[in-house]
N, C-alpha and C positions, 0 to 999 in steps of 0.2 A: 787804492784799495788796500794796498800794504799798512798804509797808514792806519787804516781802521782796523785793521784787524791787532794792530802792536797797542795801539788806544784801546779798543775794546780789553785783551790782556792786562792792560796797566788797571784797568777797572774792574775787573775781576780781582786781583791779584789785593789791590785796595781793599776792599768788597771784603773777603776775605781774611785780611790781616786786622781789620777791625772788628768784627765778628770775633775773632779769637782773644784781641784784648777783654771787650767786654764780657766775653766767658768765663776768663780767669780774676774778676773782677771779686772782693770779698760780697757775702752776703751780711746783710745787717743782722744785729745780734737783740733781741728785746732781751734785757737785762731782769726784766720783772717777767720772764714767761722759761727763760731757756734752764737747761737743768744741767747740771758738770760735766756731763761730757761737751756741751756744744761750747760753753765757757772756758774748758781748756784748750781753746783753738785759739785761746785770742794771745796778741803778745804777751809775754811775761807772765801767764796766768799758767801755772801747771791745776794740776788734777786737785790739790789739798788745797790752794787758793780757790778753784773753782767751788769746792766744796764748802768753804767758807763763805765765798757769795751766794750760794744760797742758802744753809745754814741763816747766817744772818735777816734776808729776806723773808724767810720763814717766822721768823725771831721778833722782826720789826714790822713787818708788811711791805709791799712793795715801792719801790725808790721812785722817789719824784723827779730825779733829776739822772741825767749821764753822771755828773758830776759826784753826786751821794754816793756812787760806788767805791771814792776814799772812805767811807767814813768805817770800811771793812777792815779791820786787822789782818795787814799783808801786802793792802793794795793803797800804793799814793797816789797822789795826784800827778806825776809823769807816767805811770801806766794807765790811768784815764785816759791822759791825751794822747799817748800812743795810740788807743785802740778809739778814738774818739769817733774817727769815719765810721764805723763800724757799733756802733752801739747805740742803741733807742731804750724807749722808756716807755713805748705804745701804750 
């Protein structure tokens, strides 16, 4: 009986610990929909690069690819790939 109940704990305790990873999990970012405040969450992106991605956006229409978001003055192609989990094109 001891048994189960230190098993049952270890599965709880499981249970729980992943639950909490997947909480603090990023949310995806549509690149063609989100507007500078939610843009300057991403790495390397302050407030005036956010403003520049859409600016630009605005400018050109919306981006075909994750990738296209170099093509903004500010932003290379190592902070695409930083933020690459994290970014769509819906």
């Amino acid at each position: 009986m001891k048994h189960t109940s230190i098993f049952a704990t270890l599965v709880l305790l499981f249970s729980l610990a992943t639950g909490f990873a997947h909480a603090n999990e990023p949310s995806t970012i549509n690149i063609n929909a989100a507007n500078a405040t939610t843009l300057s969450a991403l790495s390397g992106i302050g407030q005036s690069k956010a403003e520049a991605i859409v600016a630009y956006r605005e400018a050109n229409g919306p981006f075909a690819s994750v990738e296209d978001l170099a093509n903004v003055k500010g932003i290379g192609a190592r902070t695409v790939e930083k933020n690459a989990q994290r970014l769509a094109v819906k």
